[in-house]
Rosetta silent file (secondary structure, phi, psi, omega in degrees, C-alpha in Angstrom):
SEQUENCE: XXXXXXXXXXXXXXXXXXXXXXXXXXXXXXXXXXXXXXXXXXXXXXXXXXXXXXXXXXXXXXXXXXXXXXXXXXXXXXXXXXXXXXXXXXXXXXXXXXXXXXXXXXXXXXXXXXXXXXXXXXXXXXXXXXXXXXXXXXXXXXXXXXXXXXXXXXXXXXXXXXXXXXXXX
SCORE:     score description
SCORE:     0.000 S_00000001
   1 L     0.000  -27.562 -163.223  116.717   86.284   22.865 S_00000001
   2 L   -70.344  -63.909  173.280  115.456   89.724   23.388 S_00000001
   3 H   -38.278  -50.749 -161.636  116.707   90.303   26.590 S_00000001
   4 H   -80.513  -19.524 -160.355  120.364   88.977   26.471 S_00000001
   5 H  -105.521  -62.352  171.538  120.618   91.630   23.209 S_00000001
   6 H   -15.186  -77.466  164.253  119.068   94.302   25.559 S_00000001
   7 L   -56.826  -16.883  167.235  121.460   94.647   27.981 S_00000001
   8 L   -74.876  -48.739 -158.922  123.884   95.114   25.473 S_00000001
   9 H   -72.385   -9.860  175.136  122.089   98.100   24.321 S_00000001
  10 H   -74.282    3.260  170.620  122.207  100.398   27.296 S_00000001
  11 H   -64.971  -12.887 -175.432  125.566  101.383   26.674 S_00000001
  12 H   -84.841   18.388 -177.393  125.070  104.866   25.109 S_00000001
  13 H  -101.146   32.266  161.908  122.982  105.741   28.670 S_00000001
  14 L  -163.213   20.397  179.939  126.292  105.655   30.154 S_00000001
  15 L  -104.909  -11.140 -176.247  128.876  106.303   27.493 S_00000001
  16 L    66.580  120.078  175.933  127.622  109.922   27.337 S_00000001
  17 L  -104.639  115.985 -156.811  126.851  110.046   23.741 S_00000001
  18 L  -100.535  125.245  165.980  127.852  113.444   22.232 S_00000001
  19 L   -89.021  168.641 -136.983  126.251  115.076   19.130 S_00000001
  20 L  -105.463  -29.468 -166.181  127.826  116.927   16.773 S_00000001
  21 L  -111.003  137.814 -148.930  125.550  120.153   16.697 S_00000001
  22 L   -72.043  124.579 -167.222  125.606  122.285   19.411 S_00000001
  23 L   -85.836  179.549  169.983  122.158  120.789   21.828 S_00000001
  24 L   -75.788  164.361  152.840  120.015  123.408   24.525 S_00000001
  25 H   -48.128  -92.032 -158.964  121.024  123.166   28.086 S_00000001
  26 H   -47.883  -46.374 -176.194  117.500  122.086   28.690 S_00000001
  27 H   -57.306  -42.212  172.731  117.593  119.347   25.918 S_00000001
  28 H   -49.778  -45.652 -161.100  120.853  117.843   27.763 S_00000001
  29 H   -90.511  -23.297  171.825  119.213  118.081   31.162 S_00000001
  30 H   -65.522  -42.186 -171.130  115.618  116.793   29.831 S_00000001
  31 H   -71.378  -38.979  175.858  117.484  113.787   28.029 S_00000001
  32 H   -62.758  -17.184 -178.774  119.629  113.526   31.419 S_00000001
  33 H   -97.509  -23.798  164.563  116.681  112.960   33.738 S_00000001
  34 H   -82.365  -31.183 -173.251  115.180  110.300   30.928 S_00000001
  35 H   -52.895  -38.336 -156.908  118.615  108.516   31.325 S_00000001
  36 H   -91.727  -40.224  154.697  118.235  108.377   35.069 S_00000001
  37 H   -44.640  -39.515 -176.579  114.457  107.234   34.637 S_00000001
  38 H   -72.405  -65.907  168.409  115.005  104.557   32.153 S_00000001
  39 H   -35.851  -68.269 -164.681  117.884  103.229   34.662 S_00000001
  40 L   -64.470    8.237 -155.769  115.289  103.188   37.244 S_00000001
  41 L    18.761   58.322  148.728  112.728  101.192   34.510 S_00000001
  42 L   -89.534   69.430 -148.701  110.706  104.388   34.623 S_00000001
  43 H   -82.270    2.135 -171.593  109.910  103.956   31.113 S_00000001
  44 H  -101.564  -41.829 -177.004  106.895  106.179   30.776 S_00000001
  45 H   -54.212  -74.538  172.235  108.692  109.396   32.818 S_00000001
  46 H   -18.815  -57.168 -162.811  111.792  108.629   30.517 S_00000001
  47 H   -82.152  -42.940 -177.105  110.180  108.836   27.451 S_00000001
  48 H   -58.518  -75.156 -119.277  108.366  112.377   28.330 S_00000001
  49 H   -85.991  -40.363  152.028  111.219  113.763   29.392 S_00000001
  50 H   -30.903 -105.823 -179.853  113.106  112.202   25.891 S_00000001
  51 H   -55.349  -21.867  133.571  110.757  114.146   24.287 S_00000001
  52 H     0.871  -86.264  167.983  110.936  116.926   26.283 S_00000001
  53 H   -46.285  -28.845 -164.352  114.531  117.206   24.724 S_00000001
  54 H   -92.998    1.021 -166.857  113.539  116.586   21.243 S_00000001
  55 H  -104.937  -56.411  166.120  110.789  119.946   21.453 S_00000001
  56 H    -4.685  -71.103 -172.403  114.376  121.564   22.318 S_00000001
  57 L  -156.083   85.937  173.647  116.442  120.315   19.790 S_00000001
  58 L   -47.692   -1.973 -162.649  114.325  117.801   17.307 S_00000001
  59 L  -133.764   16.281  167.487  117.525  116.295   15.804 S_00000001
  60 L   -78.867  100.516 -149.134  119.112  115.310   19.219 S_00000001
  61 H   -59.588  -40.873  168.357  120.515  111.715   18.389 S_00000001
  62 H   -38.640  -62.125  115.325  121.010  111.034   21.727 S_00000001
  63 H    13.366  -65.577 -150.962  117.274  111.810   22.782 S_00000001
  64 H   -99.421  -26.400 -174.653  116.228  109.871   19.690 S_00000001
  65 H   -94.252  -26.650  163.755  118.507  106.676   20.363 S_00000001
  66 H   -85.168  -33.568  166.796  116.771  106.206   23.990 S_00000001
  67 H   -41.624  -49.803 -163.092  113.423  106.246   22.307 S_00000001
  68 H   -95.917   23.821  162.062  114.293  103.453   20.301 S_00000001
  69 H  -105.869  -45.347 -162.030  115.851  101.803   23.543 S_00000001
  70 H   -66.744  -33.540 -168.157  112.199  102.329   25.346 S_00000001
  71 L  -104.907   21.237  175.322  110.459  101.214   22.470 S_00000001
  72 L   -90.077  -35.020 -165.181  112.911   97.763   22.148 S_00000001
  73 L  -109.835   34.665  162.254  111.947   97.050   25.478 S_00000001
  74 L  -109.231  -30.251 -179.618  108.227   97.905   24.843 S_00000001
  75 L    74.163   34.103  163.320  109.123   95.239   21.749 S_00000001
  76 L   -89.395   84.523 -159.122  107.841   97.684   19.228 S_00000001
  77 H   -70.318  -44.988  175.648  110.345   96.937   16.945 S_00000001
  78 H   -45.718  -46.984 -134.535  109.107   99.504   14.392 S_00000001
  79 H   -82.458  -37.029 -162.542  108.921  102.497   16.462 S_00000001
  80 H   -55.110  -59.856 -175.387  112.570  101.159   18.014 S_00000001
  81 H   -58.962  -66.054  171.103  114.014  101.065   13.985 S_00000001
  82 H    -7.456  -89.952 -177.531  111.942  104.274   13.636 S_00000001
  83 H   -35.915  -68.017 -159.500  114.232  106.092   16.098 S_00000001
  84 H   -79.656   -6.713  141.470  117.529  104.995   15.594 S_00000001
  85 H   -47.256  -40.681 -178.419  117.123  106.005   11.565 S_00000001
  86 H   -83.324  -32.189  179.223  116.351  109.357   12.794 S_00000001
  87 H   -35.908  -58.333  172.827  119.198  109.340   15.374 S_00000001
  88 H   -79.088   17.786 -167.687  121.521  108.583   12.566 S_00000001
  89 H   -99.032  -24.792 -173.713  119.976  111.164   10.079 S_00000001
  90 H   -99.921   10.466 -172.314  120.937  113.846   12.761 S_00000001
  91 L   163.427   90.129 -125.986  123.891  112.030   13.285 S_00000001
  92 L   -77.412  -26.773  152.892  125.280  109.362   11.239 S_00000001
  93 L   -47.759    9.022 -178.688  128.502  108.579   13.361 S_00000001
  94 L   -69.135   50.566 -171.750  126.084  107.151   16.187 S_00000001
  95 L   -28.298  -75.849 -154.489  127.682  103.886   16.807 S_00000001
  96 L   -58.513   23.834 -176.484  125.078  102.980   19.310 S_00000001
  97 H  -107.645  -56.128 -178.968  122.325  104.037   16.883 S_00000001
  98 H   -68.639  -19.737   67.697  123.949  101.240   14.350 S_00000001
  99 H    38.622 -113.128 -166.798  124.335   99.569   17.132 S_00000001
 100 H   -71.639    9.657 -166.841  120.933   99.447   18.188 S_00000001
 101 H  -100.083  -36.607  177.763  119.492   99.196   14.708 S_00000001
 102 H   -34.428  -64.754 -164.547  121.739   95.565   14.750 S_00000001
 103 H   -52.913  -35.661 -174.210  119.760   94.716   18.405 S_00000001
 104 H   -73.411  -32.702 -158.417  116.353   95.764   16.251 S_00000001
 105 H   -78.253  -41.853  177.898  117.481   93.534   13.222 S_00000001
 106 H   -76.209  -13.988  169.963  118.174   90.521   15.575 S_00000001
 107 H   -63.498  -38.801 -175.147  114.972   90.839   17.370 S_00000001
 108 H   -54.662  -28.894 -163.673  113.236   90.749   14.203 S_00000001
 109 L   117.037  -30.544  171.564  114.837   87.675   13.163 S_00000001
 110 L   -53.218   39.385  176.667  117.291   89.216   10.517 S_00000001
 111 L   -47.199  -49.267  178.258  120.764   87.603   12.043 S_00000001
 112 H   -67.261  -56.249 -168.361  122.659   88.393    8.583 S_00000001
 113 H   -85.110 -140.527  -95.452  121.702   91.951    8.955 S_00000001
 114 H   -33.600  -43.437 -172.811  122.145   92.245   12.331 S_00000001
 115 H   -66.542  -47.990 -175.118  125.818   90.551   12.227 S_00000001
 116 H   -59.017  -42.498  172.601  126.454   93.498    9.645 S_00000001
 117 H   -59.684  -37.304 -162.379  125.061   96.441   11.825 S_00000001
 118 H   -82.830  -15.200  166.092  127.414   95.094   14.873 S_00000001
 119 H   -60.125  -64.254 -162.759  130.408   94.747   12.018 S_00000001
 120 H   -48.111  -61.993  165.939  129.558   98.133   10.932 S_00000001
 121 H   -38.767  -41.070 -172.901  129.810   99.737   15.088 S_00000001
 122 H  -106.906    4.240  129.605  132.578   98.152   15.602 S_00000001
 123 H   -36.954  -49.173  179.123  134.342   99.260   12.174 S_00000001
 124 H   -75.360   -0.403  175.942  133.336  102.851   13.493 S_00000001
 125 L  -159.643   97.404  151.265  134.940  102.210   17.212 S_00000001
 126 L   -30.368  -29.333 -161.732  136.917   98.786   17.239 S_00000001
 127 L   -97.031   19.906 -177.480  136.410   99.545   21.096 S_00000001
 128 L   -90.075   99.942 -159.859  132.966   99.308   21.299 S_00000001
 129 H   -65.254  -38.101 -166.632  132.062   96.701   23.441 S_00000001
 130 H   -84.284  -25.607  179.983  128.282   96.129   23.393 S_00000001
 131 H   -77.099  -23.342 -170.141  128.694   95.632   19.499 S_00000001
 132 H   -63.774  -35.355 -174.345  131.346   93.241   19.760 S_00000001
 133 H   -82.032   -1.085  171.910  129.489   91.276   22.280 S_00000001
 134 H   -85.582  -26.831 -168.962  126.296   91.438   20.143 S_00000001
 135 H   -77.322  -75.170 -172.706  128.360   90.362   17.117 S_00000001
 136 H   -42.551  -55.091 -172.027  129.992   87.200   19.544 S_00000001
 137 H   -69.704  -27.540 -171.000  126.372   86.501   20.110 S_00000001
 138 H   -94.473  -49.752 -168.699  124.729   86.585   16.892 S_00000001
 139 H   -67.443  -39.860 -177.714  127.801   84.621   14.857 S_00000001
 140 H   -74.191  -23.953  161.202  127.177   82.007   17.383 S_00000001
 141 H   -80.807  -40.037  163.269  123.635   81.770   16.799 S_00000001
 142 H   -59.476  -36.475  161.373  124.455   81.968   13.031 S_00000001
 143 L    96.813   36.638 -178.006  126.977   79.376   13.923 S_00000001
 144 L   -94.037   61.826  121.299  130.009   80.970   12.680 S_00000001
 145 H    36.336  -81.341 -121.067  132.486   79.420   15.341 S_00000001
 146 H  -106.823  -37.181  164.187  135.398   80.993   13.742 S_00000001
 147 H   -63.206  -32.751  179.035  133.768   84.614   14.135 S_00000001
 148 H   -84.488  -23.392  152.378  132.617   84.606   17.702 S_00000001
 149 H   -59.436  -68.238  -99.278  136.603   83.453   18.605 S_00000001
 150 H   -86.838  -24.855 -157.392  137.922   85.948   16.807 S_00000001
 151 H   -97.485   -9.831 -157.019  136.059   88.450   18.208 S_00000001
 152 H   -90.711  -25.741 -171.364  135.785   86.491   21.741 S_00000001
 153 H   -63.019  -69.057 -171.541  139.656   87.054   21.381 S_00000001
 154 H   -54.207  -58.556  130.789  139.580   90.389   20.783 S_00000001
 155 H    -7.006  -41.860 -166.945  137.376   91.002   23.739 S_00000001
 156 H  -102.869    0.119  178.138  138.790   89.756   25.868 S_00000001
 157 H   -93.548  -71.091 -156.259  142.232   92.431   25.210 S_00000001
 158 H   -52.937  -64.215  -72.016  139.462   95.438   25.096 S_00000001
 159 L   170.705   26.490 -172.198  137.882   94.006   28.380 S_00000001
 160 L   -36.526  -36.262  175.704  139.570   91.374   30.598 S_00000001
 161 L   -88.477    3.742 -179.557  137.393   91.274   33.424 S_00000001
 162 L   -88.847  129.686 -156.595  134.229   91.028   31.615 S_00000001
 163 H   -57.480  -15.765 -163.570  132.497   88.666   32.643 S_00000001
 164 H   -95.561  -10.643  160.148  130.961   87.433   29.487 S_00000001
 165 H   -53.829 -100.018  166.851  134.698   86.684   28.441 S_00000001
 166 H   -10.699  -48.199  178.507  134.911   84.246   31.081 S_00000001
 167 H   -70.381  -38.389 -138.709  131.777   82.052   29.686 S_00000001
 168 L  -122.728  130.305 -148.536  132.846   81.810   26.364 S_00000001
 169 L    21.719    0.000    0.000  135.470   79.512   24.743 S_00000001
């Protein structure tokens, strides 16, 4: 279950996720060199370099939102929820924070909160793909049928070619 939720969650290492308050140089290029580690499953390099960024500019959501992807796929579910609370404290417009706090809720077991964090991401960006497909995944596990079309629907407009489109109804 973990996994399939996972891969949904790397989208902000390639959506370029922009904060609101102006970051260092060096915190951009320290967070950019954990992005290209973490791609690479250099998960220990990543996270120094993460923090790196964060001695820079402690409130950089971005920064703070890969933590809590390193420590979902560490399965430290705390440290993961940890993270993406502060991500949205420095910046509360973080789909992928809300987002990943969904991905923390369904690991946990929490499918009703989890269906709400991926409602909530995609109320703040209708076009935001990894919640809608976490949302398609979770209602279907919940067994709400009638949510996972609507949204399978919907999906498939944002996203024609995606592949997970194709599997589903």
């Amino acid at each position: 279950m973990l996994n399939r939720i996972t891969l949904l969650f790397f989208g902000c290492l390639t959506s370029g996720c922009l904060a609101t308050a102006p970051i260092h140089p060096e915190a951009t290029r320290h967070n950019a060199t954990g992005v290209t580690h973490l791609q690479s499953g250099r998960l220990k390099q990543a996270a120094t370099s993460f923090h790196l960024s964060l001695e820079y500019n402690p409130c950089h959501p971005d920064a703070l939102h890969n933590l809590a992807l390193i420590a979902l796929l560490n399965k430290d579910l705390a440290t993961a929820e940890r993270y993406e609370n502060e991500a949205l404290t420095c910046r509360p417009d973080l789909v992928q924070a809300v987002n990943g706090l969904g991905v923390v809720r369904r690991a946990q077991g929490n499918l009703e909160e989890a269906l709400e964090m991926f409602e909530q991401a995609i109320a703040m960006d209708p076009g935001y793909l990894e919640a809608r497909k976490n949302l398609i995944i979770t209602a279907l596990d919940l067994g709400d049928r009638n949510k996972a079309e609507v949204h399978t629907r919907r999906l498939r407009i944002l996203s024609p070619e995606d592949p997970m489109v194709r599997d589903l109804f």
